[in-house]
VOKEMI-969475 format. One record per atom (N, C-alpha, C, O): atom name; x, y, z. Coordinates in Angstrom, 1 decimal, padded with zeros to 4 digits. Example, Ala and Ser with C-alpha at 12.3 -4.5 7.8 and 13.67 -1.06 7.14 Angstrom:
2
R   name       px       py       pz
R      N    013.2   -005.7    007.8
R     CA    012.3   -004.5    007.8
R      C    013.2   -003.3    007.8
R      O    014.2   -003.3    008.5
R      N    012.8   -002.2    007.1
R     CA    013.7   -001.1    007.1
R      C    012.9    000.0    007.9
R      O    013.4    001.1    008.0
REM end
This chain:
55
R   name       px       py       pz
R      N    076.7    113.7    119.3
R     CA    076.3    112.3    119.6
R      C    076.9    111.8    120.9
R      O    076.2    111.0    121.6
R      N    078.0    112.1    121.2
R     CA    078.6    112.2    122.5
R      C    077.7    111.7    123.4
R      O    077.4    110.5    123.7
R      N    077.3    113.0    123.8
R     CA    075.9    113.5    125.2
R      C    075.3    112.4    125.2
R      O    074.8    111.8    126.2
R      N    075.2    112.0    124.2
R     CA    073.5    111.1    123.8
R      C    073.6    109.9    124.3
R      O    073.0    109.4    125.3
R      N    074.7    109.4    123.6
R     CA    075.0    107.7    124.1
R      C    075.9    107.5    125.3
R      O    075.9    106.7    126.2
R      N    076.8    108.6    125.0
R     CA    077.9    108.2    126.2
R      C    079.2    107.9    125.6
R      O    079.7    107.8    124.4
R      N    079.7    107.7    126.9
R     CA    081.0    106.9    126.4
R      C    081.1    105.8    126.0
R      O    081.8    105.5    125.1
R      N    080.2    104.9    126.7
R     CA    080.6    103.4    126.2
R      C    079.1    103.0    125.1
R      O    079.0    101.9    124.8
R      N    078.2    103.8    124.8
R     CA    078.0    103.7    123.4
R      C    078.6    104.5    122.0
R      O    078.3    104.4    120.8
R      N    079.2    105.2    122.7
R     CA    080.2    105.4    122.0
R      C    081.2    104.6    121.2
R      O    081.3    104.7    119.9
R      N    082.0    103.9    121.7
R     CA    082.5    102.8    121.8
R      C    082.3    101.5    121.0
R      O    082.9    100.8    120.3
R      N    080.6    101.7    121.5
R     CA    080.1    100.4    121.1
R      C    080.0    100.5    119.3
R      O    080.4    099.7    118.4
R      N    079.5    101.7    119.0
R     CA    079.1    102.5    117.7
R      C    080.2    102.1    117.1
R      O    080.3    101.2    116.2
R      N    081.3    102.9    117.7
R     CA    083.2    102.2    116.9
R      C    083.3    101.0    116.7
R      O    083.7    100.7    115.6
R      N    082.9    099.9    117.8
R     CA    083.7    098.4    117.2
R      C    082.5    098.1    116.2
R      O    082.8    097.3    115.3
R      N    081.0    098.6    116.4
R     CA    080.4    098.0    115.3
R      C    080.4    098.6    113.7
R      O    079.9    098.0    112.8
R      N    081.1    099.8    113.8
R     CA    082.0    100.1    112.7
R      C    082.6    099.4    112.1
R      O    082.4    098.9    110.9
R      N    083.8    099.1    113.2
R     CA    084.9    098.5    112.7
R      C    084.6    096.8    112.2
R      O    085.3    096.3    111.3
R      N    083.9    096.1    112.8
R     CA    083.7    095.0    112.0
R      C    083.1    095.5    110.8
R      O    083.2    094.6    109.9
R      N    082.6    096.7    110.5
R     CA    082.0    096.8    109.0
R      C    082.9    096.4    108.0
R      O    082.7    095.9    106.9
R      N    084.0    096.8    108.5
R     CA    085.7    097.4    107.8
R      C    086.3    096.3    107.4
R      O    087.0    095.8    108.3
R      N    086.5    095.6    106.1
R     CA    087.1    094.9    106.1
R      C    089.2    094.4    106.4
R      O    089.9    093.4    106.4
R      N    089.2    096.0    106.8
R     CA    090.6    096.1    107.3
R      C    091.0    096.2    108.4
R      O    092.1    096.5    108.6
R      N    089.9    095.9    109.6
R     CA    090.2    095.9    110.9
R      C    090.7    094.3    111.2
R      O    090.2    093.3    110.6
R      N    091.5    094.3    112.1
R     CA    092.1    093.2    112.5
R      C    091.4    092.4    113.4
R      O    090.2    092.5    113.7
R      N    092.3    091.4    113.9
R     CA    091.3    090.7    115.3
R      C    092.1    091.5    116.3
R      O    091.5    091.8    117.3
R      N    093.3    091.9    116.1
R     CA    093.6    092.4    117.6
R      C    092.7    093.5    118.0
R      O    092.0    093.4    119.1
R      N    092.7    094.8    116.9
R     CA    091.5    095.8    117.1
R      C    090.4    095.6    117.6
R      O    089.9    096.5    118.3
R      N    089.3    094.2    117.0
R     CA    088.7    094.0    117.7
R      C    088.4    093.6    118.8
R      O    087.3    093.7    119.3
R      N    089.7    092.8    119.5
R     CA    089.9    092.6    120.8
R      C    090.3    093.5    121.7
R      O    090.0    093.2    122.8
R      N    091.1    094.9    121.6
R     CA    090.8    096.1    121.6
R      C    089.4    096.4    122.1
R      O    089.0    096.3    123.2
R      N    088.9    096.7    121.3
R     CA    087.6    097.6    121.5
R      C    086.7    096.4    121.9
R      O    085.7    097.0    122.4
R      N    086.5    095.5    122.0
R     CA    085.9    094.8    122.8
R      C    086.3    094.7    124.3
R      O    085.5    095.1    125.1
R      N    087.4    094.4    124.6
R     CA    087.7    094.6    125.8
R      C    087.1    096.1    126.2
R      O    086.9    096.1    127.4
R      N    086.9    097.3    125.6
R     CA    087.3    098.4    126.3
R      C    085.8    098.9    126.5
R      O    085.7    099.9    127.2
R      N    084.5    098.0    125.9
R     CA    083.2    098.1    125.9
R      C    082.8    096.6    127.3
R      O    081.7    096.3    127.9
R      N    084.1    096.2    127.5
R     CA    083.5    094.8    128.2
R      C    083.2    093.9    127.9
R      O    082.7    093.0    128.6
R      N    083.3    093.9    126.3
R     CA    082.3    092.8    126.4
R      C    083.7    091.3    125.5
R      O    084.9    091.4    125.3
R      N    083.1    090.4    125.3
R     CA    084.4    089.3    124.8
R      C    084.3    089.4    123.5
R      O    083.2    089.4    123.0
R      N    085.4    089.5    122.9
R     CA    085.9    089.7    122.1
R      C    085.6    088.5    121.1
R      O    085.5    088.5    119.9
R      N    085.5    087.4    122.1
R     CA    085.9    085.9    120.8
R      C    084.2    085.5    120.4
R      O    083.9    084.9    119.4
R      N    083.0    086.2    121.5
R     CA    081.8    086.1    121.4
R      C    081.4    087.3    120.0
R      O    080.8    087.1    118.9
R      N    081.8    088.2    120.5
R     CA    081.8    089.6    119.1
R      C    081.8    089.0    117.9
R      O    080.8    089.1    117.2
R      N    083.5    088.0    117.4
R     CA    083.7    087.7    116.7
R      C    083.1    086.4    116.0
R      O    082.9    086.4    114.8
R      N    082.7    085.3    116.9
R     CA    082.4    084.3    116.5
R      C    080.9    084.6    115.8
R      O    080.6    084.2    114.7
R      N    080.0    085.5    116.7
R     CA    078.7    086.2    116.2
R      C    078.6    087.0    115.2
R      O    077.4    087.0    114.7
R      N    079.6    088.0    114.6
R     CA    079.4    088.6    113.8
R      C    079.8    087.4    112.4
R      O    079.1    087.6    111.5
R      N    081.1    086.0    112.3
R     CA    080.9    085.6    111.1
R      C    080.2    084.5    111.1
R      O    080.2    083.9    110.1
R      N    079.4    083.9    112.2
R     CA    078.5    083.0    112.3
R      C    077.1    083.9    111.4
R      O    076.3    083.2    110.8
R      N    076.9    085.5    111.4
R     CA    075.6    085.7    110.8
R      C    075.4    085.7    109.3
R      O    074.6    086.3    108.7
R      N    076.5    084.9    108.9
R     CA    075.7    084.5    107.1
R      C    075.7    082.8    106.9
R      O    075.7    082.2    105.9
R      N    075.7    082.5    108.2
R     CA    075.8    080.8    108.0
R      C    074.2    080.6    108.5
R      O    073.6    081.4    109.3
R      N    073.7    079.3    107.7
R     CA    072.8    078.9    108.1
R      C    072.7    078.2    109.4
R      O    073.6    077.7    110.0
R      N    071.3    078.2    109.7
R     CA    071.1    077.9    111.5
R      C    070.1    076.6    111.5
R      O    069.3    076.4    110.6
R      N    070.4    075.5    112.8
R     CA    069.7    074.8    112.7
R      C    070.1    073.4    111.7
R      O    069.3    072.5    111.5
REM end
């Protein structure tokens, strides 16, 4: 799976693991957010904003 996506979907595949997890921390996912580029507090605020109602 390497070849396929790369390294930084690689990566990506991992932190979206690790939010599955309910034993990953915030640091970890600040970790692996940083290491994909992308923000960490956006990751997080979006992944527990998606069981709240919108609007």
């Amino acid at each position: 799976m390497s070849r396929r996506n790369g390294q930084l979907g690689e990566r990506l595949i991992q932190l979206f693991n690790a939010l599955q997890r309910r034993d990953t921390t915030f640091g970890q996912i600040y970790a692996m957010s940083a290491s994909c580029g992308i923000d960490a507090r956006r990751v997080l605020a979006d992944h527990f904003q998606r069981g709240a109602p919108h609007g």
